[in-house]
C-alpha positions as CSV (number, residue, x, y, z in Angstrom):
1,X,0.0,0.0,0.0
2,X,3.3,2.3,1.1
3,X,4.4,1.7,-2.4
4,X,1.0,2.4,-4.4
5,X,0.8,5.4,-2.7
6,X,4.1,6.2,-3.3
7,X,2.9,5.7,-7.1
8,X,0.1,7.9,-6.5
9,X,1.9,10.8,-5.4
10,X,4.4,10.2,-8.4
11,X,1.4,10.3,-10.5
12,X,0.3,13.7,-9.2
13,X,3.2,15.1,-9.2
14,X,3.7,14.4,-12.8
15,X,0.3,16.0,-13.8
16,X,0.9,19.3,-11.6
17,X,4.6,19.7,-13.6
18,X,2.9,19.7,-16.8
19,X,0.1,21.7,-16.1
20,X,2.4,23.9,-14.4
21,X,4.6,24.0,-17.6
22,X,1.2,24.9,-19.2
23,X,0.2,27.8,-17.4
24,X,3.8,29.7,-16.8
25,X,4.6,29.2,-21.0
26,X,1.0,30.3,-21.5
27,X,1.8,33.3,-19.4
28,X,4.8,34.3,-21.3
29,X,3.0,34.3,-24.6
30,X,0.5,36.1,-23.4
31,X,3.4,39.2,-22.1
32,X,5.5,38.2,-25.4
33,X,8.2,36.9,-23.8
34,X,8.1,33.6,-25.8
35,X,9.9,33.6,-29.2
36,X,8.3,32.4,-32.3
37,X,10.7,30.0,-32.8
38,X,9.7,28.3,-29.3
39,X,6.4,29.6,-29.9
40,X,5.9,27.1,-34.0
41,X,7.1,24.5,-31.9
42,X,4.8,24.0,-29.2
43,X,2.4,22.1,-30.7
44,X,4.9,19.8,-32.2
45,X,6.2,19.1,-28.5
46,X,2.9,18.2,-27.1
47,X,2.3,15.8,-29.6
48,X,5.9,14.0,-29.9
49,X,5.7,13.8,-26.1
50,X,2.4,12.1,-26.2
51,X,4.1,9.6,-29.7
52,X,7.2,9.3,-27.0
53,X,4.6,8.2,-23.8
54,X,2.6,5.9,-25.9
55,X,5.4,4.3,-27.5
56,X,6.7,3.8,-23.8
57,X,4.2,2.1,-22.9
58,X,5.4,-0.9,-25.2
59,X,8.5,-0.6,-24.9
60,X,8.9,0.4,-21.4
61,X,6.1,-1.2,-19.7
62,X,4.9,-4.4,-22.4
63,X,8.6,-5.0,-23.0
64,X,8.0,-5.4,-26.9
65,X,10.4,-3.5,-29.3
66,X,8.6,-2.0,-31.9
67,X,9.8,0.3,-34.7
68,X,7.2,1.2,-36.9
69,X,5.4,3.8,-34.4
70,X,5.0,5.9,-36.9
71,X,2.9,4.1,-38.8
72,X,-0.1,4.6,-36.3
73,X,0.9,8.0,-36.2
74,X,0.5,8.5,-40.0
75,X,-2.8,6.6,-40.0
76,X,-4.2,9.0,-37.5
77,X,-2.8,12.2,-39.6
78,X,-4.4,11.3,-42.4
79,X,-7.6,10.0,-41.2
80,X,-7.4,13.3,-38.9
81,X,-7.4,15.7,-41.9
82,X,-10.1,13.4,-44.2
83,X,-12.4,14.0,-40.9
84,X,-11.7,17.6,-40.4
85,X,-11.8,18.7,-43.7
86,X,-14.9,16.6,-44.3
87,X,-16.9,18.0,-41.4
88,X,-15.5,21.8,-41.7
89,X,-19.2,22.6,-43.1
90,X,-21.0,20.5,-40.7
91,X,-19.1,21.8,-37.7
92,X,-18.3,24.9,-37.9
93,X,-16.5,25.2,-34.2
94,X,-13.5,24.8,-34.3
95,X,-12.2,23.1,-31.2
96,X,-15.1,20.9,-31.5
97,X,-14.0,19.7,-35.2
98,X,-10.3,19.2,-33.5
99,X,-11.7,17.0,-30.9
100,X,-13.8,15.0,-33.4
101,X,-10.9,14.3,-35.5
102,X,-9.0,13.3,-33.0
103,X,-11.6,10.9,-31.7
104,X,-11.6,9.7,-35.0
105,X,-7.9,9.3,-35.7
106,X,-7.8,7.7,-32.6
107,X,-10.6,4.9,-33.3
108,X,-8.2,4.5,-37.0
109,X,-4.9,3.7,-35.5
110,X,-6.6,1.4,-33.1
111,X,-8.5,-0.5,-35.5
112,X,-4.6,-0.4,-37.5
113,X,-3.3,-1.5,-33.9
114,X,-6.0,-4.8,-34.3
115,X,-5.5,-6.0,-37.4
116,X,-1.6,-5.5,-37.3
117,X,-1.2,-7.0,-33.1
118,X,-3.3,-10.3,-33.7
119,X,-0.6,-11.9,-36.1
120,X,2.9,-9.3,-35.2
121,X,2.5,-10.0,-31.4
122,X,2.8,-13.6,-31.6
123,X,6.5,-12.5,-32.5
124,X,9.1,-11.4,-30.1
125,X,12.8,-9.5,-30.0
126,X,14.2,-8.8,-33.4
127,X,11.5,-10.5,-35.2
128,X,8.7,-8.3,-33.7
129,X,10.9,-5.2,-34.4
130,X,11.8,-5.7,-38.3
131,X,7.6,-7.0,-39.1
132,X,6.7,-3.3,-37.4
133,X,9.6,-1.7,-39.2
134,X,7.8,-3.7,-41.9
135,X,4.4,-2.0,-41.3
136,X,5.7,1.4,-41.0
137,X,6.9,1.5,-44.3
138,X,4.0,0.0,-45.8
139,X,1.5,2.3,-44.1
140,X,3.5,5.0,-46.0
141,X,3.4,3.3,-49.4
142,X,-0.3,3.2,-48.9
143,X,-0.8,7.1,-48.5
144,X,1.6,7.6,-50.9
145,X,-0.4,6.0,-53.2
146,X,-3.9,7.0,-52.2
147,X,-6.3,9.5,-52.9
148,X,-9.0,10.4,-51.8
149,X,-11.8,13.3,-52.4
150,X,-15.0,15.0,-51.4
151,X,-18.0,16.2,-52.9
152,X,-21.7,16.7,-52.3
153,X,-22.1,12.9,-52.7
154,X,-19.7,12.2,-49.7
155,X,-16.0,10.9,-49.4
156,X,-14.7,9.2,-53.1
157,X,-11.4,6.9,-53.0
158,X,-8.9,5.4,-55.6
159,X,-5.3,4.0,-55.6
160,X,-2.5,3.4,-57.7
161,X,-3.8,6.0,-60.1
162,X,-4.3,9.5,-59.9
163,X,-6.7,12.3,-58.7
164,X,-8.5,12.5,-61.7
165,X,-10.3,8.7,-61.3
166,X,-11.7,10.5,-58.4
167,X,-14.8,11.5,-60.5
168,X,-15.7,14.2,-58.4
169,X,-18.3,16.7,-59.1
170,X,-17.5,20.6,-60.0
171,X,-16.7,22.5,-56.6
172,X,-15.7,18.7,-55.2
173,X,-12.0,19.1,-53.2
174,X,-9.2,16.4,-53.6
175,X,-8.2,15.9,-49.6
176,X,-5.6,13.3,-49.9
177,X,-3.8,13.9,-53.3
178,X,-1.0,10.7,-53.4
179,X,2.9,11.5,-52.9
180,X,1.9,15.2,-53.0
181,X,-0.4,14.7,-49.5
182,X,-3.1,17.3,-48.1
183,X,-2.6,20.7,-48.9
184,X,-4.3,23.9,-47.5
185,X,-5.0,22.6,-43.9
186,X,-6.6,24.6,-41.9
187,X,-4.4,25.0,-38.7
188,X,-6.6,24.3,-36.1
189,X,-3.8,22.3,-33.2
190,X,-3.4,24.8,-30.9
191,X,-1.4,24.4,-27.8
192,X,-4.1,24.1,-25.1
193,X,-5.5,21.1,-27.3
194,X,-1.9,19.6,-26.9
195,X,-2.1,19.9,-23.6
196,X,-5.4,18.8,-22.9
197,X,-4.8,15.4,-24.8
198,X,-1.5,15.2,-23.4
199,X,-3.1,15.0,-19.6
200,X,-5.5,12.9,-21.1
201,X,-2.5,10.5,-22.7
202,X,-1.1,10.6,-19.0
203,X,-4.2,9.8,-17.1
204,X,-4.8,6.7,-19.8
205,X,-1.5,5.2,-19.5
206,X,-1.0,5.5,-15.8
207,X,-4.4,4.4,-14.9
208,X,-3.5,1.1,-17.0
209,X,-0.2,0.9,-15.5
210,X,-1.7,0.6,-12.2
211,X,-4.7,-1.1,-13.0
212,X,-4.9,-5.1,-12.5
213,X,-4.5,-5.5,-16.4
214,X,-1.6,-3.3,-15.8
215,X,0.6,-6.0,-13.3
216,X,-0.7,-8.2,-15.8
217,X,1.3,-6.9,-18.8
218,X,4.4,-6.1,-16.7
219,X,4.2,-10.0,-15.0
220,X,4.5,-10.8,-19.2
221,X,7.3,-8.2,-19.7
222,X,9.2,-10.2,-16.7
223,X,8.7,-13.4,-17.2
224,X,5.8,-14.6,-20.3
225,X,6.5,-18.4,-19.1
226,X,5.4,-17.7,-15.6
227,X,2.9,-15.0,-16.3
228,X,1.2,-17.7,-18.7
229,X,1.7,-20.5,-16.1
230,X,-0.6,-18.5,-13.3
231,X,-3.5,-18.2,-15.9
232,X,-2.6,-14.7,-17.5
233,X,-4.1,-14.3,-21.5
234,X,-1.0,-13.2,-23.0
235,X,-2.0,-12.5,-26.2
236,X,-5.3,-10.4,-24.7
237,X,-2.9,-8.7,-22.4
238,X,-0.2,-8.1,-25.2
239,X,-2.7,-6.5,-27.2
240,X,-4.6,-4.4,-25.1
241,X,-1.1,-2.2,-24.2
242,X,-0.4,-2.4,-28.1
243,X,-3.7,-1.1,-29.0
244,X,-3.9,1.7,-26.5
245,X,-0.4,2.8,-27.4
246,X,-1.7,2.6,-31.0
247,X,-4.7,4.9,-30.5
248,X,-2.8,7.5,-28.4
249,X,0.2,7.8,-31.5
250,X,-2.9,8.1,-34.0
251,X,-4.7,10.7,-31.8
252,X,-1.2,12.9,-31.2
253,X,-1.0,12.4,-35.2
254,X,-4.2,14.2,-35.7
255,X,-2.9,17.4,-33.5
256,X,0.7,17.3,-35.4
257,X,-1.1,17.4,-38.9
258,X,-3.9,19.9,-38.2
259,X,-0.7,22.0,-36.9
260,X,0.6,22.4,-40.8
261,X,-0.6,24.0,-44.4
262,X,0.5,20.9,-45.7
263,X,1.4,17.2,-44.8
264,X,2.9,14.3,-47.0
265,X,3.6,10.2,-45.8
266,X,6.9,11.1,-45.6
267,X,7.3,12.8,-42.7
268,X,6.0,9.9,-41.2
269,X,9.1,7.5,-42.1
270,X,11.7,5.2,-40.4
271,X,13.4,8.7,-39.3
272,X,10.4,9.4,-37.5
273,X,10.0,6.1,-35.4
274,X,13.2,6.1,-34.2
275,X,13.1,10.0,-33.5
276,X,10.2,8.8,-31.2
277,X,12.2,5.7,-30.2
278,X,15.1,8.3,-28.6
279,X,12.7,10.1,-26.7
280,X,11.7,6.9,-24.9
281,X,15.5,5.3,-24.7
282,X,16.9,9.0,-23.3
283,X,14.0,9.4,-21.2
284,X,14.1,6.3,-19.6
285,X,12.0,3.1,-20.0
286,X,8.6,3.2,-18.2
287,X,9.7,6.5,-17.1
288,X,6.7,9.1,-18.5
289,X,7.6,12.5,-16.9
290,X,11.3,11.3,-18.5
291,X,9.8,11.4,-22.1
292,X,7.8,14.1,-22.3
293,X,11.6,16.1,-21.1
294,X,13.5,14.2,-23.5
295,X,10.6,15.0,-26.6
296,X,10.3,18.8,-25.5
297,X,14.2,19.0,-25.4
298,X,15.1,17.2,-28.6
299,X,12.1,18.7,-30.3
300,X,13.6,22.5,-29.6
301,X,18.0,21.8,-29.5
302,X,18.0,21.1,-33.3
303,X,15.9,24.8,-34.2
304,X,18.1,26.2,-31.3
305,X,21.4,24.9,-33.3
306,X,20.3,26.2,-36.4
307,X,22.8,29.2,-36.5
308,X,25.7,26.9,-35.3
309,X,26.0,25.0,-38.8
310,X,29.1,23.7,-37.9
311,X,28.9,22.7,-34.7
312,X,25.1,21.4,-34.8
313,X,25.7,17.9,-34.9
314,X,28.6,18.2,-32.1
315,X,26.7,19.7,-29.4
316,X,23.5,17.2,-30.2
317,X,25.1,14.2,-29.8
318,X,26.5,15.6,-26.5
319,X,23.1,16.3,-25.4
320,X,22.2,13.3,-26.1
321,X,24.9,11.7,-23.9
322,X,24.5,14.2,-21.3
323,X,20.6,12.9,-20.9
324,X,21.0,9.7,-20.8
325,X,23.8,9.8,-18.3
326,X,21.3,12.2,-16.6
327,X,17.9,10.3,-16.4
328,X,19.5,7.1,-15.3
329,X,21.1,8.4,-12.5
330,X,20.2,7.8,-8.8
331,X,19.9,10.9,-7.9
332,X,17.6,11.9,-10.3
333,X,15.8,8.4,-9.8
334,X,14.9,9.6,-6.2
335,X,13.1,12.7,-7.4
336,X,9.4,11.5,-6.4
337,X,7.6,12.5,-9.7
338,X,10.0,10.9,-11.9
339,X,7.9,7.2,-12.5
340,X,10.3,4.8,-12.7
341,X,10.1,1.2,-13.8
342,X,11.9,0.0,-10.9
343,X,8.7,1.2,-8.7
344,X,6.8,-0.5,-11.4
345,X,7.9,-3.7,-10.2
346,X,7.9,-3.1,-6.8
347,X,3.7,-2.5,-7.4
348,X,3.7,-6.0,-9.2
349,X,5.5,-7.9,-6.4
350,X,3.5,-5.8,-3.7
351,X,0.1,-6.4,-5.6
352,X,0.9,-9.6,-7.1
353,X,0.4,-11.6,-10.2
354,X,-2.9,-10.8,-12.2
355,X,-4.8,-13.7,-13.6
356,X,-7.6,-13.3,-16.2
């Protein structure tokens, strides 16, 4: 109980940072004491630190490798924009289309998370990381070749052809237009909404962590022979973390593209994955509050290295090493809000084994 409390406060403590993030870089906008630079990249940060917690919660807490995160993410960018775009005459308020869309990019990646978890999961180590790797780039040859359009009759769809087979009527809009993306987004991601769905991403994951399905999936990251000899549904167990990390990666995909004119499948490529991947690795596995730093830092150094060209790629790798060395240390592990893994385990040995 000592220890679940102890989690608890963690927890808090990790909500009231953000939030208190929120409001102080809220205030210097307000006064104009932000920069423009910091200020264009705001909405990126929210939503690689919500890609960095979501991935973390398979690598960090399920225990499974996987390297084709940005796949959900690109499936809830594009399925984002086809929703917002679609419904801009329907619903004409604003944050209310935003939230839609990312309902709805959300529901996408999860039903990708489904249909890609039932057969990849039954896979393990380097097998399970080169099938997602796998998916990744297939989810990008897919939107690369896709397009898709609106008109009065609804949503029209074609591949492996061009815009034209669309057949769409005079005044109909081509939203998805193959390799050249969705052009002339409205940019409707604002920071607020990135930190709204950030607390929500927080209060998702840690409330699984710490639920009874929770000790399940971290009984399976310790040991999957024992976990499946006390009666714990691996594969239900190993898909419910997958799917949930899924759905939060295609819902943070929805506030990075709505924050853009223009989006192509591209920017959602290997590069991308293991961008997100480094977040989770400097951060610290199953450490949260460690990821959203590691995103929000890694996300701004390479803007704030612009004008030292020659030096750039110096001082970021040093950075790199510098938090690493940092998060992992036992100093900074005793800082109460930072969520560690090792408490993690203590929980799961404290609450014990999970059976279905």
């Amino acid at each position: 109980m000592k220890k679940l409390n102890k989690t608890t406060r963690s927890n808090t403590f990790t909500y009231l940072g953000v939030t208190l993030v929120f409001i102080v870089l809220e205030i210097l906008g307000v006064t104009g004491h932000i920069s423009s630079m910091l200020k264009g990249q705001l909405v990126p940060i929210c939503a690689y630190a919500i890609m960095a917690i979501s991935l973390n919660l398979t690598v960090g807490v399920l225990g499974e490798l996987s390297l084709g995160h940005a796949g959900f993410m690109s499936v809830g960018a594009f399925s984002g924009l086809v929703a917002a775009m679609s419904l801009q005459s329907s619903i004409p308020s604003t944050p209310l289309r935003l939230a839609v869309s990312i309902a709805v990019a959300g529901l996408f990646a999860a039903i990708a998370g489904v249909l890609i978890g039932i057969p990849v999961l039954r896979l393990k180590g380097d097998y399970l990381a080169i099938v997602t790797l796998a998916f990744g780039e297939i989810i990008k040859g897919i939107f690369n070749n896709l397009y898709i359009g609106a008109d009065s009759r609804g949503l029209h769809f074609s591949m492996l052809t061009d815009s034209n087979s669309l057949g769409l009527e005079d005044g109909g809009k081509i939203i998805i237009n193959g390799p050249m993306g969705v052009s002339g987004i409205a940019k409707i991601s604002t920071f607020a909404a990135g930190f709204v769905l950030l607390l929500i991403t927080l209060f998702v994951v840690f409330n699984l962590v710490n639920s009874r399905a929770g000790r399940a999936i971290m009984a399976i990251r310790d040991n999957r022979i024992a976990a499946e000899s006390v009666g714990i549904n691996i594969t239900k167990y190993k898909l419910m973390a997958f799917v949930t990390s899924a759905a939060l990666a295609g819902m943070s995909g929805a506030l990075f593209s709505m924050n853009y004119s223009t989006i192509v499948a591209s920017k959602f490529d290997f590069n991308t994955s293991i961008l997100i991947l480094v977040f989770v690795v400097l951060g610290g596995l199953g450490n949260m509050w460690g990821s959203i730093i590691a995103a929000a830092v890694l996300t701004i150094l390479p803007e704030a290295l612009r004008g030292l060209a020659n030096y750039r790629m110096l001082i970021y790798a040093i950075v790199l090493i510098v938090v690493m060395i940092a998060t992992n240390s036992k100093l900074l592990q005793n800082i109460p809000f930072l969520h560690r893994k090792d408490d993690e385990k203590s929980n799961q040995a404290e609450g014990g084994g999970a059976n279905e």
